[in-house]
C-alpha positions, 0 to 999 in steps of 0.5 A, a space after each residue: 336445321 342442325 341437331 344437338 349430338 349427345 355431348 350437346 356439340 351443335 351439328 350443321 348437317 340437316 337431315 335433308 343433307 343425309 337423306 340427298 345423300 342417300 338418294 343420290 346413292 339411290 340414284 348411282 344404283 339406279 343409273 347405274 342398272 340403266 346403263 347395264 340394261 341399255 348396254 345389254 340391249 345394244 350388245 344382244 340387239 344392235 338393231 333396237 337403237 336407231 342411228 341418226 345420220 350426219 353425227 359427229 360420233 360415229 361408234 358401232 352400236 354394239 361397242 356402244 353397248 360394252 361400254 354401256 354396260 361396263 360404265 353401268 356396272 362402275 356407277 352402281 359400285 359407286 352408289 353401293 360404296 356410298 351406301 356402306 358409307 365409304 368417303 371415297 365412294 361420295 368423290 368417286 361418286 362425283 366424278 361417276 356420275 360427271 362421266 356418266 353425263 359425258 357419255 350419255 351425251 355423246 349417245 344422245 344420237 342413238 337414243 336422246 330421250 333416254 340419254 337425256 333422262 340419264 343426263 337429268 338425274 346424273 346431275 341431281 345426283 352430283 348436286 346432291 353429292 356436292 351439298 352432304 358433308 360426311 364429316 357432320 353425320 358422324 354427330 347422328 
């Protein structure tokens, strides 16, 4: 799909572009808030997560949990950025959200299922950041 702009110029961004864009700011913000939350719960409630035996990464669950919270707070800043459509914010949106998925796997002993759903939408969220080109939306 392209569109025409006003000067009649051919654009090659689609509207499916903008709109993943738009859903992988989403998707910083609400991984983002996640990790904020996870973190809070392991800081006010250390005891919430259960800690598998015989794993390589031994962190004490309430460093965890700063580090959660933390890291939560930079995600969302890196989808509020790309929502205000900052270009730095889809870069750091990138390496974010890489990050994100790192951490998440190292977590995967104190809760898999979350860490694992985390892991998921870390990397829609890279796909869609990888396949929008700024640069076209200026033609809309």
């Amino acid at each position: 799909m392209s569109s025409t702009t006003m000067s009649g110029s051919r654009s090659s961004t689609s509207g499916w572009a903008i709109g993943f864009a738009t859903f992988a700011a989403l998707m910083l913000v609400i991984v983002g808030a996640f990790q904020a939350f996870e973190g809070l719960a392991a800081i006010i409630k250390d005891q919430t997560y259960v800690v598998g035996i015989d794993y390589a990464y031994k962190i004490d669950t309430t460093a965890w949990g700063w580090i959660h919270l933390i890291w939560g707070i930079i995600v969302a800043a890196a989808g509020f950025g790309i929502f205000a459509g900052q270009t730095w914010a889809r870069v750091v949106g990138i390496v974010v959200a890489s990050l994100s998925a790192f951490a998440q796997f190292l977590y995967i002993p104190y809760y898999p299922l979350w860490a694992i759903l985390i892991i998921a939408l870390d990397v829609v969220v890279i796909w869609a950041l990888t396949t929008w080109n700024p640069a076209d939306d200026a033609a809309y």
